[in-house]
C-alpha positions in Angstrom: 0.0 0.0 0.0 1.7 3.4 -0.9 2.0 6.4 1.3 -1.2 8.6 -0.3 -3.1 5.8 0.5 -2.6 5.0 3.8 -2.8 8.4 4.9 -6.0 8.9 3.0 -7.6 5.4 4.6 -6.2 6.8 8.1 -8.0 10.2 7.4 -11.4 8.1 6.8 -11.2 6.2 9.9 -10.1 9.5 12.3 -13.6 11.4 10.5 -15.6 8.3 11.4 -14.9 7.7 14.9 -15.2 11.3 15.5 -18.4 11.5 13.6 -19.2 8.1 15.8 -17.6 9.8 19.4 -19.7 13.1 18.8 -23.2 11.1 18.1 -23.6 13.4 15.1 -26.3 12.3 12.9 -24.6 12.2 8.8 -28.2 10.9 7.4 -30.5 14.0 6.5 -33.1 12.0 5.5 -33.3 10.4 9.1 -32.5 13.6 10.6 -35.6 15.6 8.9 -38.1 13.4 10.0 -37.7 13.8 13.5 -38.8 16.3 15.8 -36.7 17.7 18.6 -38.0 19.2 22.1 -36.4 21.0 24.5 -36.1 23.4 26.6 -33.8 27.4 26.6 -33.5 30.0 27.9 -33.9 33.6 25.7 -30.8 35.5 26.2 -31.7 37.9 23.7 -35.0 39.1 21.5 -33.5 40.0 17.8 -36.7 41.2 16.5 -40.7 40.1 16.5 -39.2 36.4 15.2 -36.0 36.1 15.9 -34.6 35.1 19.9 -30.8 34.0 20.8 -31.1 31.4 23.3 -29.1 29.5 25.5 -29.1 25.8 25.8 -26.8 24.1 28.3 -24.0 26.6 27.9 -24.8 26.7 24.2 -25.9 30.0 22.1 -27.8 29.5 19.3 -30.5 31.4 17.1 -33.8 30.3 16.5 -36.2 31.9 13.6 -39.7 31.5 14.8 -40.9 28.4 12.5 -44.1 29.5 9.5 -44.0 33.6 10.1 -42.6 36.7 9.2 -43.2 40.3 11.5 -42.3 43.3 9.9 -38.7 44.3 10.2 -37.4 46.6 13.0 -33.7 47.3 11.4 -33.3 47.6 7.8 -36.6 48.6 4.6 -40.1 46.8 4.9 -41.4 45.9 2.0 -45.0 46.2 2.6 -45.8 44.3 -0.9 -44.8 41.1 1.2 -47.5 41.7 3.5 -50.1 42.5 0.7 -50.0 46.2 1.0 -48.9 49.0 -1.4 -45.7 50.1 -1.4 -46.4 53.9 0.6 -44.0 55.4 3.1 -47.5 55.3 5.5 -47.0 51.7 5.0 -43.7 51.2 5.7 -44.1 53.8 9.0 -46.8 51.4 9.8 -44.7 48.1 9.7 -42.1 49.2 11.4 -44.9 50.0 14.2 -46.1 46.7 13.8 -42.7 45.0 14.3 -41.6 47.0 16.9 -45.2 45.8 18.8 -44.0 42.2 17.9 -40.9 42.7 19.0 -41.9 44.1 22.4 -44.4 41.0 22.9 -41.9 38.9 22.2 -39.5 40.0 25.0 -42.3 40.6 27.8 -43.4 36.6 27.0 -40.0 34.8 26.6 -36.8 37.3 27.6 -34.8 36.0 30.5 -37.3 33.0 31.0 -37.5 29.4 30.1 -39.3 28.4 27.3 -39.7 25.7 24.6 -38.1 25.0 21.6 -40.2 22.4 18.7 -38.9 21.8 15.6 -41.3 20.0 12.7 -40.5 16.8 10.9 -41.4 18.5 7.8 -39.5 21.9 7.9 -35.9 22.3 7.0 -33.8 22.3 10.7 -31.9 25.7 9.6 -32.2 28.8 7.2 -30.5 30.2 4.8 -28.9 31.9 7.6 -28.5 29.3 9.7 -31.0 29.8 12.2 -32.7 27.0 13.9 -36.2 26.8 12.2 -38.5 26.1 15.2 -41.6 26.3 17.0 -41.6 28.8 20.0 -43.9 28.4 23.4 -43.8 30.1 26.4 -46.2 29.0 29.1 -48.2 26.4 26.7 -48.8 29.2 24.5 -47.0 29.7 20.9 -45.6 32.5 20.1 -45.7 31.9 16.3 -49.7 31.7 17.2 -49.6 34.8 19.5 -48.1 36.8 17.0 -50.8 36.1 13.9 -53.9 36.2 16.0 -52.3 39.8 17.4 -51.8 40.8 13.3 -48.1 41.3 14.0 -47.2 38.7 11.9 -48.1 37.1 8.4 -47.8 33.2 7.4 -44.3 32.8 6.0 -44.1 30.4 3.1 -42.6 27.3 3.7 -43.4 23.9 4.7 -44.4 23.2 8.0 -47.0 20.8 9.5 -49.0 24.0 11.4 -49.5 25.9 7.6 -53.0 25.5 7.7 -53.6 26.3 11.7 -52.0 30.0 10.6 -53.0 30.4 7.4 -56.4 30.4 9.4 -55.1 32.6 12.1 -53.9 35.3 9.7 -57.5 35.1 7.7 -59.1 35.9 11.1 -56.7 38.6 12.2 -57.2 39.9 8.5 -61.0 39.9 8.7 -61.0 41.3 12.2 -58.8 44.3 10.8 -55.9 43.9 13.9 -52.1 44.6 13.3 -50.9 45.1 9.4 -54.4 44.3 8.2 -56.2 47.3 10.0 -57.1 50.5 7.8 -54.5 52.7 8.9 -51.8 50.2 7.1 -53.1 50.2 4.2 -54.8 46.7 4.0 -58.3 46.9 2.3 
C-alpha cells in the first residue's frame, strides 16, 4: 500500500470515529423526520421572530418556524405583507414589528421556554438559524403573533400551515395589526 493511501484510509477512519464519538447524525433523510423538544432560555430578542437562546451553555439562534413580523432594522417591504408600497405603509410596519418585538421579549426574555422543531420543515435557514416552534407557558408565540396581526404566514413547509394560514385570515378579517385601515390593507 503506498503512502497517499494509507494516509487517505487513516483520514477516513479518524472522520468516522469522531463523527461516531460526537453522536452526530450524517443521514439528512433520518434527521428531517424527527422532531426535537427541548427546553432554553432567551438571552436575547433580535426582532418580532427572531430570539438568541441558551441551551446548556450553548448559544444558538432560533427563527420562529411558519411567520414573518415586519422588520425593526433595515426597509419593509410592505408588498410582502399585501399592502402597497407607501411610506404610510412602511411607517406602519415598522410599528407593527416593533409591537411584535416588544411582545416577544415581555413573553420569553430571560425565561425558560420551549423550543419544537417539525419533521417536515428544514432544521436551519438560509442563515442558519434553527427553524423552530416557539412556546412560552403552553402558548405559541408563532400563534400569538398572527392572532395579534403582528405577523403574516411565511411560506414554507411546515405541518402547522394551515392552523396559521387560518389565524392570519381571522386577524385579516377582524382588521388587527398590518391588516387594519391605517396600514393600508383593504
Amino acid at each position: 500500500m503506498n503512502q497517499e493511501k494509507a494516509i487517505t484510509i487513516l483520514l477516513i477512519t479518524i472522520f468516522t470515529l469522531s463523527i461516531i464519538k460526537t453522536g452526530i447524525d450524517i443521514n439528512p433523510a433520518k434527521q428531517e423526520n424527527k422532531t426535537q423538544n427541548f427546553t432554553a432560555k432567551t438571552i436575547e430578542v433580535v426582532d418580532g421572530d427572531t430570539i438568541d437562546i441558551n441551551r446548556n451553555g450553548v448559544e444558538d439562534t432560533v427563527r420562529i418556524l411558519g411567520i414573518d413580523t415586519p422588520e425593526t432594522q433595515g426597509q419593509n417591504t410592505p408588498n410582502e405583507f399585501g399592502l402597497k408600497n407607501t411610506s404610510k405603509n412602511r411607517k406602519c410596519l415598522r410599528k407593527i414589528g416593533e409591537k411584535a418585538t416588544q411582545l416577544a421579549k415581555q413573553k420569553t426574555f430571560e425565561k425558560q421556554i420551549k423550543i419544537i422543531t417539525d419533521p417536515k420543515s428544514d432544521r436551519r435557514g438560509n442563515y442558519g438559524r434553527l427553524l423552530a416552534y416557539i412556546q412560552y407557558n403552553q402558548t405559541s408565540l408563532g400563534q400569538k403573533m398572527l392572532k395579534k396581526g403582528y405577523a403574516r404566514v411565511y411560506n414554507s413547509t411546515f405541518t402547522q400551515k394551515q392552523k396559521y394560514r387560518t389565524l392570519e385570515t381571522e386577524s385579516r378579517q377582524k382588521q388587527t395589526g398590518i391588516w387594519n385601515q391605517t396600514c393600508g390593507a383593504s
